[in-house]
Structure formats: C-alpha cells, structure tokens
DOPAVEX-392299 format. One record per residue (C-alpha): residue number from 1; z, y, x. Coordinates in nm, 2 decimals, always signed. Each point is the difference from the previous one (the first is absolute). Example, Ala and Ser with C-alpha at 12.3 -4.5 7.8 and 13.67 -1.06 7.14 Angstrom:
# residues 2
<1, <+0.78, -0.45, +1.23>>
<2, <-0.07, +0.34, +0.14>>
***
This chain:
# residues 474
<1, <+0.00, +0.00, +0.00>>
<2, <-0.07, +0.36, +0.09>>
<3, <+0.31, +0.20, -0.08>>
<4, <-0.30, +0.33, +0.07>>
<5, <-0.25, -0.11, -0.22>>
<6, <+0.24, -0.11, -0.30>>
<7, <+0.34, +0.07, +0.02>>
<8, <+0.12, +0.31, +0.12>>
<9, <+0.40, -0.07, +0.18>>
<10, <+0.18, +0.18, -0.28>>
<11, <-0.19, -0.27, -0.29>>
<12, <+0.06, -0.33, +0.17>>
<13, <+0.25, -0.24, -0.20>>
<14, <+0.32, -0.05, +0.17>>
<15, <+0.12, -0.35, -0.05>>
<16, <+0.37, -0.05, -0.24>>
<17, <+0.17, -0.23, +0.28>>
<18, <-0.11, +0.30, +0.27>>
<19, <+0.18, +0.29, -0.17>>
<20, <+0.30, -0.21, +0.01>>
<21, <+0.04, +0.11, +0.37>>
<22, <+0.00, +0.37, -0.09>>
<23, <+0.32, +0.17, +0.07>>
<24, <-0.14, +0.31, +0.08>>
<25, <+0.30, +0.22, -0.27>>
<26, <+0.20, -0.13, +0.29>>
<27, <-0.06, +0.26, +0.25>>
<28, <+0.10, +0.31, -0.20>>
<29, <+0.33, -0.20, -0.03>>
<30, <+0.10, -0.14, +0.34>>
<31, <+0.19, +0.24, +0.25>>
<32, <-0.25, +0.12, +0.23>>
<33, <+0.00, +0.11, +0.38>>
<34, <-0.01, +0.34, +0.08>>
<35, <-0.38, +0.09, +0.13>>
<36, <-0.02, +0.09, +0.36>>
<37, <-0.31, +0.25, +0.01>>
<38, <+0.02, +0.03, +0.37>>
<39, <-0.06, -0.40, +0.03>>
<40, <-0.30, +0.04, -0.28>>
<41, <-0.16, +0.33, +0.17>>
<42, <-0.02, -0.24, +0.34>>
<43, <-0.17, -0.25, -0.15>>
<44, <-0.28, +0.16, -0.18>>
<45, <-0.05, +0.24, +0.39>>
<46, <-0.02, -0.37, +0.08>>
<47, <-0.25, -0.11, -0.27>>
<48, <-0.23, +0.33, +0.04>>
<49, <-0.02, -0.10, +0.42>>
<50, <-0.11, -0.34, -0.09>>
<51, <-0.28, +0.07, -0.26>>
<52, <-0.15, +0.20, +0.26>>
<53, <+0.00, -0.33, +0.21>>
<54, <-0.14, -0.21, -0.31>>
<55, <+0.03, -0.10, -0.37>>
<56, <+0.14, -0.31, +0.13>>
<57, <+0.26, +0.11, +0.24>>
<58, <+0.11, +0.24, -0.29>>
<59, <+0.05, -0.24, -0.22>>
<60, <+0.21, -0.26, +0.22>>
<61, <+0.25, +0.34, +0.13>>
<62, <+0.01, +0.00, -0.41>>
<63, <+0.10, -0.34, -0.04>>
<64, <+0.27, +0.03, +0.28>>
<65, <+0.20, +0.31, -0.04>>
<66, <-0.06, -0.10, -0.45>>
<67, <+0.23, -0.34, +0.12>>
<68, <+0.21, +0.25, +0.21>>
<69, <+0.05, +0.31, -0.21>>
<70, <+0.12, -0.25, -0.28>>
<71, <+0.17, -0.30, +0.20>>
<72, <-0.23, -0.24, -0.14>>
<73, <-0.08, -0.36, +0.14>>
<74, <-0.38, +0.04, -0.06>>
<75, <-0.23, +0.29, -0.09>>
<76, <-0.33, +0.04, -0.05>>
<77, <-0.33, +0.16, -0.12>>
<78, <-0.21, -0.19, -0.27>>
<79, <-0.39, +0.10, -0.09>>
<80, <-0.13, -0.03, -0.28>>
<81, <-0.35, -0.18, +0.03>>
<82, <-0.27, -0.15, -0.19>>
<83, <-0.19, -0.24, +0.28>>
<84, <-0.32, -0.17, -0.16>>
<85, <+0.10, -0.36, +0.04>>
<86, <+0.34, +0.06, -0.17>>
<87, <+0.24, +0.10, -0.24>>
<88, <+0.13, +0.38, +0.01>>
<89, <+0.27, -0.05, +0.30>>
<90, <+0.21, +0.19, +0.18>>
<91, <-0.02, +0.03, +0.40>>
<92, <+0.30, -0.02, +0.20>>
<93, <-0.12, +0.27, +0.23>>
<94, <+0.29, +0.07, +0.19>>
<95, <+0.30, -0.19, +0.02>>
<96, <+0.39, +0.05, +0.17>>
<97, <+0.24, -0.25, +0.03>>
<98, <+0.03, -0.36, -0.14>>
<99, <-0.34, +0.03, -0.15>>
<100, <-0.18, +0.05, +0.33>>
<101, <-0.17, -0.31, -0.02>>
<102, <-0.15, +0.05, -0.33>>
<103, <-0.24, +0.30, +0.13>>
<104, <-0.30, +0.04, -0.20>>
<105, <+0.07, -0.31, -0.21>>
<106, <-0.05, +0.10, -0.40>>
<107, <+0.15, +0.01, -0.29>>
<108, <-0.21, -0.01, -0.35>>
<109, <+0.10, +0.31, -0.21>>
<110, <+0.11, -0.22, -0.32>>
<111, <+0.29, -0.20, +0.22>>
<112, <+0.13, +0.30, +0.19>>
<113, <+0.27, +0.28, +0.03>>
<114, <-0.28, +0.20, +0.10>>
<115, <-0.21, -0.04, -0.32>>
<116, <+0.32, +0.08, -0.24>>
<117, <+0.08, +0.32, +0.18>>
<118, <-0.36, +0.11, -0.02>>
<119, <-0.05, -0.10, -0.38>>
<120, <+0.30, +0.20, -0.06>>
<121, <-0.08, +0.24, +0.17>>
<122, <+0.33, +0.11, +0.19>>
<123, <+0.29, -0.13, +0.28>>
<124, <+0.16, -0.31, -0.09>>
<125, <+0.26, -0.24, +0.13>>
<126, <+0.03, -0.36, -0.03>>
<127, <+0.30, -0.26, -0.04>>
<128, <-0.10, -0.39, +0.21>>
<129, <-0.37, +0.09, -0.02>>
<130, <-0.08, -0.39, +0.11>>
<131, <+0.11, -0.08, -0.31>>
<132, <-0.25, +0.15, -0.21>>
<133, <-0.30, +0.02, +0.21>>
<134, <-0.16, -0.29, +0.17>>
<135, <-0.19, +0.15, +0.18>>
<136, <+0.31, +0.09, +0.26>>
<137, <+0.21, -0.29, -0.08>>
<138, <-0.05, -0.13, +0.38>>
<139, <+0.14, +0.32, +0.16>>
<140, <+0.32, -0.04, +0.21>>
<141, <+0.28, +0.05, -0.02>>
<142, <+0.02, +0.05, -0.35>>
<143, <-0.03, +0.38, -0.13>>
<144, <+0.26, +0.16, -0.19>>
<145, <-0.17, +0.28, -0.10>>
<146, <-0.34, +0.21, +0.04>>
<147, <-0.09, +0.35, -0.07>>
<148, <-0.33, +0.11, -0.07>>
<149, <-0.18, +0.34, +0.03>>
<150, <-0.36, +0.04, -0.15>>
<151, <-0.24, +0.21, +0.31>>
<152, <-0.18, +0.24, -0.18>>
<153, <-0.33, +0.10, +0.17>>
<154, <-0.23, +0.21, -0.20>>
<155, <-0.03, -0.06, -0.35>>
<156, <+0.19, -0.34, +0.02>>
<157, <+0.20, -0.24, +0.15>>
<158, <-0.11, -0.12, +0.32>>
<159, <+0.29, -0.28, +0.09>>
<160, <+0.42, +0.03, +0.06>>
<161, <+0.20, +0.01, +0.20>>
<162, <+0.33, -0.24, +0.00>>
<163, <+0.29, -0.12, +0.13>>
<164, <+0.23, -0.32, -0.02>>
<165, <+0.33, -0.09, +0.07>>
<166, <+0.10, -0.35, +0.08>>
<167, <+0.41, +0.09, +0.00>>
<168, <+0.16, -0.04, -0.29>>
<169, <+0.17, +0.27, +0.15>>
<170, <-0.25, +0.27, +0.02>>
<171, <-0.07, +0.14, -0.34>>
<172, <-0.27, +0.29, -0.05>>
<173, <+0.10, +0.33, -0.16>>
<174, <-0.16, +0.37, -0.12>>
<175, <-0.01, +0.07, +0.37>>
<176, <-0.21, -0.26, +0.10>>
<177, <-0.23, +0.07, -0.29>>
<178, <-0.03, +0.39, +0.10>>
<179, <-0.06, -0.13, +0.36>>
<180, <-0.30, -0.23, -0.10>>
<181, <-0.11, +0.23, -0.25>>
<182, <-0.09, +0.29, +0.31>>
<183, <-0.10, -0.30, +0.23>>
<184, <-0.27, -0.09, -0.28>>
<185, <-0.10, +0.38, -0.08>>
<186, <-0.08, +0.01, +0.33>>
<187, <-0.15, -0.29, +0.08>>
<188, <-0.24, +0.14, -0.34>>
<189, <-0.09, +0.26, +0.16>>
<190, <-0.08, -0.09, +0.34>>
<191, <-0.21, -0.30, -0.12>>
<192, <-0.18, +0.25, -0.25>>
<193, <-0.06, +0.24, +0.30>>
<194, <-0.14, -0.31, +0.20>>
<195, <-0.23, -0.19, -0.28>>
<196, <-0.13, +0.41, -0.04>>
<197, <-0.05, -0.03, +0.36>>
<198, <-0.15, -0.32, +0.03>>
<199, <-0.25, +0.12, -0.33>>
<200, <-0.12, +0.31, +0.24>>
<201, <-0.05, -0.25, +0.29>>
<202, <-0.23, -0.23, -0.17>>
<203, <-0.15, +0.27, -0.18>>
<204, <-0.05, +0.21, +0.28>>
<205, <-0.16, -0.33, +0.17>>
<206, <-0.27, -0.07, -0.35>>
<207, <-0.12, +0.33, +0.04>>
<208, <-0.04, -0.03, +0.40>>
<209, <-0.16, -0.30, -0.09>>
<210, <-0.25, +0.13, -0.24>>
<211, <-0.06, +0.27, +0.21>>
<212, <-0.10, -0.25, +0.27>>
<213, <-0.20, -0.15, -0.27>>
<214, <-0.19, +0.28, -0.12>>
<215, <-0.08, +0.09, +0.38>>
<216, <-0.16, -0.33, +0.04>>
<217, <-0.22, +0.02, -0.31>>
<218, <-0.14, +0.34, +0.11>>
<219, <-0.06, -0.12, +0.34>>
<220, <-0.15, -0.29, -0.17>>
<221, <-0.22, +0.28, -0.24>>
<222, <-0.07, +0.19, +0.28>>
<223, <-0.13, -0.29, +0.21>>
<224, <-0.19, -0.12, -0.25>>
<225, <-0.15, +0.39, -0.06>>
<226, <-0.08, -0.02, +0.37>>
<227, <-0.22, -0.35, +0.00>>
<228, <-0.17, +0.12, -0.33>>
<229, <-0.11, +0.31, +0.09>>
<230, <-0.12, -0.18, +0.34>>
<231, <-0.16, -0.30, -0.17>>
<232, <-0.19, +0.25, -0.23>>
<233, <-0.13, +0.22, +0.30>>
<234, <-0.23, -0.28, +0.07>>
<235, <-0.23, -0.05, -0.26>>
<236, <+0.02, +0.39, -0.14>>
<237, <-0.19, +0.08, +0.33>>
<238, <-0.32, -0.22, +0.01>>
<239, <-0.04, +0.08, -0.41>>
<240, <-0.02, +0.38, +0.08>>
<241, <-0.23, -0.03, +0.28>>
<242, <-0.25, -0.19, -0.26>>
<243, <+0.03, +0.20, -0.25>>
<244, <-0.08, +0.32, +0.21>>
<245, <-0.31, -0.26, +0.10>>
<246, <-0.09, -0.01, -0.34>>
<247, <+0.05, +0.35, -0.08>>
<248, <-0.26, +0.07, +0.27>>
<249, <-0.25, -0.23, -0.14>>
<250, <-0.33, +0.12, -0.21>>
<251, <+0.18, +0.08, -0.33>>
<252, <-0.05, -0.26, -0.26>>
<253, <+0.09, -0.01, -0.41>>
<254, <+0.25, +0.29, -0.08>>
<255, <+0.26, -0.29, -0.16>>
<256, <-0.05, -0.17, +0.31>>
<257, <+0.11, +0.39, +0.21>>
<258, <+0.28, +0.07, -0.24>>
<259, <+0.16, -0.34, +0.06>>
<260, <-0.05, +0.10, +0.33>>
<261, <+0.16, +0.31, +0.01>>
<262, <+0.31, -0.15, -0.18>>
<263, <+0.02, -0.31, +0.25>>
<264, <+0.05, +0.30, +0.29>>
<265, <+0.22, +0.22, -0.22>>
<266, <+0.24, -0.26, -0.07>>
<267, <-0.07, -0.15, +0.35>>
<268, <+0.10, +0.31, +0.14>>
<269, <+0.30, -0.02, -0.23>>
<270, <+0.14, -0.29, +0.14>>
<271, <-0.05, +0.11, +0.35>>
<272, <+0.27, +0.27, -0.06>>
<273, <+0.22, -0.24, -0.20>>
<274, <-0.03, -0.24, +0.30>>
<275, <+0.07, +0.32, +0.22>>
<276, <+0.33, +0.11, -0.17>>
<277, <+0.10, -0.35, +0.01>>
<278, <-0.08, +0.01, +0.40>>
<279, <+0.20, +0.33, +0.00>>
<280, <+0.26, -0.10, -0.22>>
<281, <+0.13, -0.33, +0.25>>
<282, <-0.01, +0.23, +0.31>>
<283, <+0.20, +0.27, -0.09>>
<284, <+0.22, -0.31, -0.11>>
<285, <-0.03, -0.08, +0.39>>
<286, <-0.08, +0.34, +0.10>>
<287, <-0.27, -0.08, +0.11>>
<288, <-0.19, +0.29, -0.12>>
<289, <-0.15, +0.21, +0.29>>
<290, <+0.02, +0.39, +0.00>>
<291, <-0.15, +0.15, +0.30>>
<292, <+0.04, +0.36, +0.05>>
<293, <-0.23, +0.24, +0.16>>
<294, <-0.16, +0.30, -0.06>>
<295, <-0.22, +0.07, -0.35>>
<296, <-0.10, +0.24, -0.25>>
<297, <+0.13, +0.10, -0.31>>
<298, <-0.32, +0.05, -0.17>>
<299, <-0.13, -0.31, +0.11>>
<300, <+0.25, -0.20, -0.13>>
<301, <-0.01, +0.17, -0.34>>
<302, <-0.38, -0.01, -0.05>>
<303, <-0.01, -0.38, +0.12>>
<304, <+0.27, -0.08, -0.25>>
<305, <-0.20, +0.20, -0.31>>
<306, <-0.35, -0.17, +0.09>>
<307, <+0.18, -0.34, +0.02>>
<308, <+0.14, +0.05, -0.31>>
<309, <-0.25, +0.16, -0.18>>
<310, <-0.19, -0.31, -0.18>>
<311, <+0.34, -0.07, -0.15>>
<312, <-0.01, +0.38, -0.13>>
<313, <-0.38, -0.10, -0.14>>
<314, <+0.07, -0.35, -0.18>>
<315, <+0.26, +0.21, -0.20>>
<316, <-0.20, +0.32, -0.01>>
<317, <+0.31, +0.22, +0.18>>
<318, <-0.07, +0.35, +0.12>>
<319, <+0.18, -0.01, +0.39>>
<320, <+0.05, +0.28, +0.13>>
<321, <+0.14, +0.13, +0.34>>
<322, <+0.17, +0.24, +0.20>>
<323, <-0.02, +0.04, +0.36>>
<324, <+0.11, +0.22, +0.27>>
<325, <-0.34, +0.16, +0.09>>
<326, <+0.14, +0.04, +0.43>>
<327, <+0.04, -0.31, +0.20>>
<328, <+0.31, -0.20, -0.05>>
<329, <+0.11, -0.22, +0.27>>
<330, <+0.25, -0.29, -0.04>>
<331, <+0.15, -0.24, +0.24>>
<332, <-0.03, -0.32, -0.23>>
<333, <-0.20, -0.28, -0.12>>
<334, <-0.30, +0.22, -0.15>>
<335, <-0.11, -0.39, -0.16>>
<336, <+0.35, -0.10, -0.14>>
<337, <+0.05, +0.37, -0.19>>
<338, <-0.37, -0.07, -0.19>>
<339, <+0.11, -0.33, -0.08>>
<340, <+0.30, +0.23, -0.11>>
<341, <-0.16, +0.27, -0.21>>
<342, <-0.29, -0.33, -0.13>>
<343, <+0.28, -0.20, -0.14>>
<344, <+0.12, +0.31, -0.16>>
<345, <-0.32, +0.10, -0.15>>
<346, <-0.08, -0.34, -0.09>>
<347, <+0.33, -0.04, -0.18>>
<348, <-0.02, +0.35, -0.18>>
<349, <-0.37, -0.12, -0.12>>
<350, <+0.13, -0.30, -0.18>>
<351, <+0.32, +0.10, -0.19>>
<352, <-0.26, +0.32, -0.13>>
<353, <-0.17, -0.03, -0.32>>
<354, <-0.42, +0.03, +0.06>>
<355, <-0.08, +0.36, +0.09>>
<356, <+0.34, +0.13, +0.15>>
<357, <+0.03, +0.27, +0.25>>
<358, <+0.16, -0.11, +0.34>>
<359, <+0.08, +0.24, +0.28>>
<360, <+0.03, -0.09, +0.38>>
<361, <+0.21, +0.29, +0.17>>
<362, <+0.05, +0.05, +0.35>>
<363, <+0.24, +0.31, +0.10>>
<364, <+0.20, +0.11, +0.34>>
<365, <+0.30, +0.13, -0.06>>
<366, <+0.27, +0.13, +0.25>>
<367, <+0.31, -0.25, +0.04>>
<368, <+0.35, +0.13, -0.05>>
<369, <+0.13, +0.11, +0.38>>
<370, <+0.32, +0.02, +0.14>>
<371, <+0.20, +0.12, +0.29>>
<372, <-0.08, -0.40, +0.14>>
<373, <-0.31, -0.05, -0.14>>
<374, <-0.29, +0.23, +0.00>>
<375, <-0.22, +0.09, -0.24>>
<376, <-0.31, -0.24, -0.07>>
<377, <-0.22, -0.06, -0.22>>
<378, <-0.09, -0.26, -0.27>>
<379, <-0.27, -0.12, -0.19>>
<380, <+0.04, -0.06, -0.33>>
<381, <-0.25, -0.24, -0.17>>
<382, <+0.00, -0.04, -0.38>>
<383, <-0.17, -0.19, -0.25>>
<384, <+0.01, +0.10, -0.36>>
<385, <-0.13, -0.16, -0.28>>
<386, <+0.01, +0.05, -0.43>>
<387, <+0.01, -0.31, -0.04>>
<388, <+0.27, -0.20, -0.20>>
<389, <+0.30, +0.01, +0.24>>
<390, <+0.25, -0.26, +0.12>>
<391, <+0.28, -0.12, -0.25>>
<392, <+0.31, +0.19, +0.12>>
<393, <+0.22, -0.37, +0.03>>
<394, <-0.33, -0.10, +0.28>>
<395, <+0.04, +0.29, +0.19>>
<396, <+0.30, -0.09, +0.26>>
<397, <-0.20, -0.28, +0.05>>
<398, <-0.36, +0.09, +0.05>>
<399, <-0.04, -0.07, +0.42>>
<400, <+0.15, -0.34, -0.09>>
<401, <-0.21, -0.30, +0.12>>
<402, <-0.21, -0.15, -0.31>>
<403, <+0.12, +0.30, -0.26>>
<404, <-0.24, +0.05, -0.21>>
<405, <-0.02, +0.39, -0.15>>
<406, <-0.11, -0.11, -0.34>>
<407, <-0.25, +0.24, -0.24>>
<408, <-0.01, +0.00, -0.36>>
<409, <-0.33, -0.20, +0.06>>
<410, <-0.03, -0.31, +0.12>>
<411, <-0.21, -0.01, +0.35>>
<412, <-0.22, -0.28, +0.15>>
<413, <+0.03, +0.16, +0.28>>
<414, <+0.39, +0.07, +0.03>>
<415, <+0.02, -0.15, +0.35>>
<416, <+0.27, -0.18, +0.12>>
<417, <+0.31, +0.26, +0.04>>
<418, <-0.05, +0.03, +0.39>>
<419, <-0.21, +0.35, +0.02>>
<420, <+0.33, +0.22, -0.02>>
<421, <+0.23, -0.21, +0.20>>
<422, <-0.26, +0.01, +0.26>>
<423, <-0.03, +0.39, -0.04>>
<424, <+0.38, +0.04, +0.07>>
<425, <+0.01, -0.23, +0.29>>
<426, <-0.30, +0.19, +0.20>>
<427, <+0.15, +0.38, -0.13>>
<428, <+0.36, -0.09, +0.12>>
<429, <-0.21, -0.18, +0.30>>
<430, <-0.14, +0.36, +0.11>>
<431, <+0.35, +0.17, -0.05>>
<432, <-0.07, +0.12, -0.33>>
<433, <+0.11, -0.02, -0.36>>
<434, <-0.14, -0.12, -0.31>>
<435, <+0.13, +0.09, -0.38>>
<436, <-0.15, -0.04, -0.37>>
<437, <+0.08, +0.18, -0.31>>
<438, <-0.10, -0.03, -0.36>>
<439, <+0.09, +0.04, -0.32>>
<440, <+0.29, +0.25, -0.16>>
<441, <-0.24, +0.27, -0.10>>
<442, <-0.26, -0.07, +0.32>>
<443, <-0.29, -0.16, -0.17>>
<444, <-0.18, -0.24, +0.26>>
<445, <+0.15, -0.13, +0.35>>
<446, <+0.01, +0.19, +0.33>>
<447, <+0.07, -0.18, +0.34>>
<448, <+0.10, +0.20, +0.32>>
<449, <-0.03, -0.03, +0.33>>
<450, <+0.15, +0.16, +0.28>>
<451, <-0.07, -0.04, +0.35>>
<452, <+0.20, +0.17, +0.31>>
<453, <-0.21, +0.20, +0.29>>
<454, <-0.35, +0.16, -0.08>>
<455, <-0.16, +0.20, +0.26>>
<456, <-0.30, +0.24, -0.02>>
<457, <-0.25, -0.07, +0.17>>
<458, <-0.17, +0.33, -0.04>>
<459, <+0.33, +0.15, +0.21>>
<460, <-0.04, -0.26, +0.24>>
<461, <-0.38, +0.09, +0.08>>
<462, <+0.05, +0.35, +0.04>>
<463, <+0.29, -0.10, +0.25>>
<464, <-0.19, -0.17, +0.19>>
<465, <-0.29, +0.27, +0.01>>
<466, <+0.27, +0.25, +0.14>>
<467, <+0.10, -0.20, +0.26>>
<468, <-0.35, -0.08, +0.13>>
<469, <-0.12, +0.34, +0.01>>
<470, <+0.31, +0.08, +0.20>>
<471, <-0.15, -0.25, +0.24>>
<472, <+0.32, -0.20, -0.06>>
<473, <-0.05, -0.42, -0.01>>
<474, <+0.00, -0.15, -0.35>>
***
C-alpha cells in the first residue's frame, strides 16, 4: 500500500488492541524535571555543526543527545517511506542505544508507534509497546515506555522522532515531551531547508543538462546547414553555366524563352539562398572574411543600387538615392558594405507592396568629440522604405539568425532569415552600428548604419599638391 497515493497519515485506521498502549494524559500528570535550557541550547549549536557536515551525521548527533537529553535506553529517527516493492514502512534512519543493530531495518506503518503518532497527528507515549505491536516484539531488553514526536517537514509529516526506556525506573514526563518536541521542529526544518536544497541541485543540474542538449542539437543544425549548403554548391554551378549557354543560343519559341528566363530567375534565386546559407555557418565559425582597405563611398553605394535594382523592377519600386557628390574614402571592405546596403535593399523590396518608394541615403556627419577623443566623422547609411513595417514584438529580434521579418503578404521569395544577421555581423565587423525602426506613427521601416572614420579624399589631394609644389617628397 501507498500511504501517498491513498491514505494521507492523519486517515489511516489505528487498530483497537494498539490504542491500548496509549498513555499519553499521563505526562501532564507526572512530576516533571525542571528544563535545563543551557543543556538544550548546546545540543542544537551541536546539531546545526553537523548538518553542515551531512543529513546523516545530523541525524545520528539527533539520535544521541535525543537518548541523552531524556535518559532514555534507545532513541531514534524513523522515516516514513513508500518503497515500490513494499508496504508503506518506516526507516530506522538513525539509531542510539540498544537499537543500534536495527539501523535501517523497517517497520510497516499499520504495526508501528510511528504510524499511530502520525494518524493522530500529535506526541504520544506508550505503556510495554512489545505487547501490542509485533512488529518490535523482538527488541531487548523489554521497553517500558516510548514517546513519539511526529517531524513536520513542509506540508506534512516526514517521520518521528522517539525514545525508549528499558528501566522500569525511568518514566518520561512534560519535559521530555518539550525537549523532543524542539528536537523534532528542528530537525523539520533543517530537512525542509535540505530537500529545498537538494530540489535546486537537481534542478539546477536538468537545466545544465538541457542546455548541454540544446547546444548539441544546434551544432548538429548548424552542421548539417554547413554540408547542405556545400552539397548544393555543386550542382547549382554546372546548371547556370548551361543555361547562360542556352540563353546565348539562336532564340527559339517564345514559351520555350520565357521558361527560360524563369529557369535563371529562380536559378539565380537559389544561388543566394545557397549563399546565405554559406554565410550563415561561417559567421557560426567566424569564418567570414572582412578585409579592409581603402574604397569609395560612392562606389559602394551605386554598386549596391544596380545590384539591387532588378529586385526594384519585378515589383515595379521607384529607388532612389542620395550620395555625397566629393569623394569619400573609407578604410573597409568596399565588397562586404554592398553586400551590406544589397541585403538591405533586397529586404526593403520584398516586405513593400508593388510600386513603393525606397530610399538609399548615404550622409557624413561629425562624431561627438571629447577632451580624449577627437572629433571624427561618420557615415551614416540609411535605407527607407513605405512598405508594411515590422510587427513591433519581431523587432528585438530582427538580426537574429533564421528571423524572418514577416509582411502582410505572403512572399515566395521570403529567403531564409539570414540577410539581417549577416548585415549586423559585417557592420559591427567594420566598427560600426546597425538599428531598425518601425511602426508607432513611422509608416514603413528604416535601417541605419553607422560606420566610424571617413576621410576626404578631396582634402587629401589638395594636401598632397601643396607639398609637391613646395618640392617637399610625397
């Protein structure tokens, strides 16, 4: 039987012949011993050193000064337990005494003091237990009496504690209660603080676990990401080659040229999901490459708006952009930041309805100076679509890996989630900073970029042109 499935302690049936041994009315009658506080504060300074040593060594310094503090020939600590291949059964934990041989033997709750103080849900003392419960008949020598105090430990008893005395001359009285009454209210609350403890522990230990987990399976994703987007390299490369062969070839039925032209477009289209995928496992390795140098501004701008200008036509956009009409020069990756401002554009083109107006931007602005860091300048790339704009609960997480932006249209050509991630990764690569708003009044989306250290190269030119007609080496 499981007393925690069925019975709770306070509903089990206490057998007629056991409550013959009650004589618990007894102890508000008997003279009792004066208490000696001093005595009782030593032993629980004891008790507290030895739960910081283990449950276990708590529990026997219990058992030991429990037979002390009440001059008692055996004491112990039962535990209530429900093992699967018995009866529910109390533990002898801990032990002191005569009983010492009996350690972690049981005791089934329906033939023990144990079970009768915890049905009844308070102390109790008992007149020639041995007599009325078998299931301690063997003990010796004989016991005269045996006190009982339920261990409470959270919202219910978690064993007693007890004593026995095996004189007829040593009777238990209201001290003896109050004694194991404070020896089992603490005992309560030291086992709750340790099965709280133990809880943390193994949950702290599930959750390392499934973090260890969840690591693997994205390793595992990301390997598999990385084989893919290999194993589909292969065969992309020797289809576009023949269709630019075919596409070359004396024009033939215009069915047989429009099929064509969709083979390349989507072709093409799975070239760049193939790319991001490429992209996507190295900056998991970082892996991707950013090689600095010296480029233009202008270039970079005008190669990203031709690149992503047939993606302004199959939706009919107007693009338009703004450029610094002087020379910018940049130490950076001039083909990582088109890759930048293209997967920008390309994004802004597909979460626009047909016919939107999208706006590349390219500024220099001074940087804030201070007495440790002298002024600079910045330039400050924007796209800016009217477009749909980004639900505001997706906007923390829009340079995630694989987030997808989302439209009030559905898109075949969505992409993968990778663009923007990719976009962060090469801005903050460069020094820079990337940010997105939308929505709250702002119709559309605009993305910023910032990148540290712009220099003219006008002013540099006409520096140089001093120098040499001072006859001075450049």
């Amino acid at each position: 039987m499981n007393i925690e499935s069925e019975l709770s302690p306070t509903e089990y049936p206490i057998r007629a012949t056991h409550r013959e041994s009650l004589i618990t009315e007894q102890l508000s009658t008997r003279a009792s011993r004066r208490p000696n506080f001093r005595a009782e504060s030593e032993v629980l300074r004891r008790l507290a050193r030895s739960l910081a040593t283990s449950d276990k060594a708590m529990l026997d310094t219990l058992a030991s000064e429990a037979a002390r503090l009440c001059r008692a020939g055996s004491a112990g600590i039962s535990v209530l337990e429900s093992p699967p291949d018995r009866q529910a059964s109390f533990r002898w934990a801990a032990l002191a005494g005569h009983c010492v041989p009996l350690l972690n033997t049981y005791r089934p709750f329906d033939d023990s003091v144990c079970g009768v103080a915890l049905a009844l849900g308070k102390p109790e003392l008992f007149r020639t237990p041995q007599r009325f419960f078998s299931s301690i008949e063997n003990l010796s020598p004989p016991v005269v009496e045996a006190l009982l105090v339920p261990i409470p430990v959270g919202d219910g008893p978690w064993g007693a504690i007890w004593v026995m005395s095996h004189d007829e001359n040593v009777r238990f009285d209201a001290e003896d209660l109050r004694l194991l009454t404070s020896l089992a209210d603490f005992t309560g609350a030291a086992m709750q603080v340790s099965r709280v403890h133990a809880l943390a522990e193994k949950r702290a230990l599930e959750a390392e676990e499934a973090q260890a987990a969840l690591r693997r399976a994205e390793e595992r994703t990301h390997e598999f990401i990385a084989t893919l987007s290999h194993e589909l390299r292969s065969p992309i490369a020797p289809v576009v080659s023949s269709l630019e062969i075919l596409g070359r070839t004396e024009p033939g039925a215009s069915a047989a040229a429009h099929a064509l032209n969709i083979a390349r477009r989507q072709m093409l289209r799975l070239q760049r999901l193939v790319d991001d995928l490429m992209d996507a496992s190295r900056i998991r390795h970082g892996k991707v490459e950013v090689r600095m140098g010296r480029c233009n501004l202008a270039d970079i701008v005008w190669d990203a708006a031709n690149a992503a200008q047939p993606a302004m036509d199959a939706r009919k956009h107007l693009l338009t952009v703004q450029c610094p009409a002087d020379p910018i020069a940049l130490h950076a990756d001039g083909t990582r930041l088109t890759q930048v401002l293209v997967n920008l554009l390309s994004n802004s083109a597909k979460y626009s309805p047909d016919g939107s107006h999208i706006e590349l931007t390219a500024t220099i602005e001074e940087a804030p100076s201070s007495p440790d860091a002298p002024s600079s300048s910045v330039v400050r790339l924007t796209v800016a679509d009217d477009g749909y704009g980004i639900p505001e609960h997706t906007l923390p997480h829009v340079f995630d890996m694989f987030t997808q932006l989302g439209s009030r249209e559905s898109s075949a050509d969505s992409g993968l989630g990778i663009g923007l991630a990719l976009v962060k990764f090469l801005v903050e690569s460069h020094g820079g900073t990337v940010s997105i708003s939308s929505g709250k009044g702002q119709k559309g989306t605009v993305v910023t970029v910032l990148l540290p250290v712009v220099q003219h190269l006008r002013a540099v030119e006409t520096a140089r042109t001093m120098k040499s007609a001072d006859g001075s080496r450049e």
